[in-house]
C-alpha positions, -999 to 999 in steps of 0.1 A, spaced: -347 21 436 -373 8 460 -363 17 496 -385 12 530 -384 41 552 -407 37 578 -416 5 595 -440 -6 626 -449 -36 642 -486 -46 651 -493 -78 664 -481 -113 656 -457 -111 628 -475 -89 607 -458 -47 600 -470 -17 587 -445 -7 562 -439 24 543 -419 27 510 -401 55 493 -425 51 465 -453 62 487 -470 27 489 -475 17 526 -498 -15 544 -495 -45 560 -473 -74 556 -477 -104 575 -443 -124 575 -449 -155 596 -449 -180 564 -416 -165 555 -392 -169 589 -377 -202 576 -338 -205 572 -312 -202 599 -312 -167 597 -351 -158 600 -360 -192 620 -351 -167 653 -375 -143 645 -404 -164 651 -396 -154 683 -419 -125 691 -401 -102 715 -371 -107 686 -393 -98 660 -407 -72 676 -378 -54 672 -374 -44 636 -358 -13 623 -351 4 593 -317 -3 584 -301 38 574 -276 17 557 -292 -8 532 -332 11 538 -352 -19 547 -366 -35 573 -337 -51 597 -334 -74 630 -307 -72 655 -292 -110 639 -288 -88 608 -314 -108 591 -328 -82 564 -357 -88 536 -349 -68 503 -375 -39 498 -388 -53 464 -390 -88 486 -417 -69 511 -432 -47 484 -447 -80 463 -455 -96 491 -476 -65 505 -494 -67 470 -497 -101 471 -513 -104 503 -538 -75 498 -553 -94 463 -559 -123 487 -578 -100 515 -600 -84 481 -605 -118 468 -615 -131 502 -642 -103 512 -648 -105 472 -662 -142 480 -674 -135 515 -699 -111 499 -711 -138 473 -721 -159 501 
């Protein structure tokens, strides 16, 4: 079971996270604070303060809005294909 056990924020709404699988980077969340429950979060001092829940081991804000492990895991993945693909065309040029 994927868990998140370490967790920091850098600048915007983007985190350092670290899973129990070993896997850590950067996850910027700003294209997913949409709902009533993560619409808050975009603002900054709120976001800024992110935990790690010890009860459900993810990444959690003081409205209890939470995003599931696997949820930040693919979107860590996802997000670091675009950065290679990026520089990958960047070089072409």
């Amino acid at each position: 079971m994927l868990e998140v056990t370490a967790v920091e924020y850098l600048a915007e709404y983007r985190l350092h996270v670290q899973f129990s699988n070993g896997e850590q980077g950067i996850i910027d969340l700003s294209d997913s604070l949409w709902g009533p429950v993560f619409e808050p979060l975009r603002n900054l001092e709120m976001f800024q303060r992110c935990e790690v829940s010890p009860v459900i081991h993810t990444i959690r804000w003081e409205n209890d809005a939470d995003f599931a492990p696997e949820f930040l895991h693919e979107k860590m993945h996802a997000q670091r294909q675009t950065t290679l693909h990026r520089g990958q065309i960047a070089d072409r040029q």
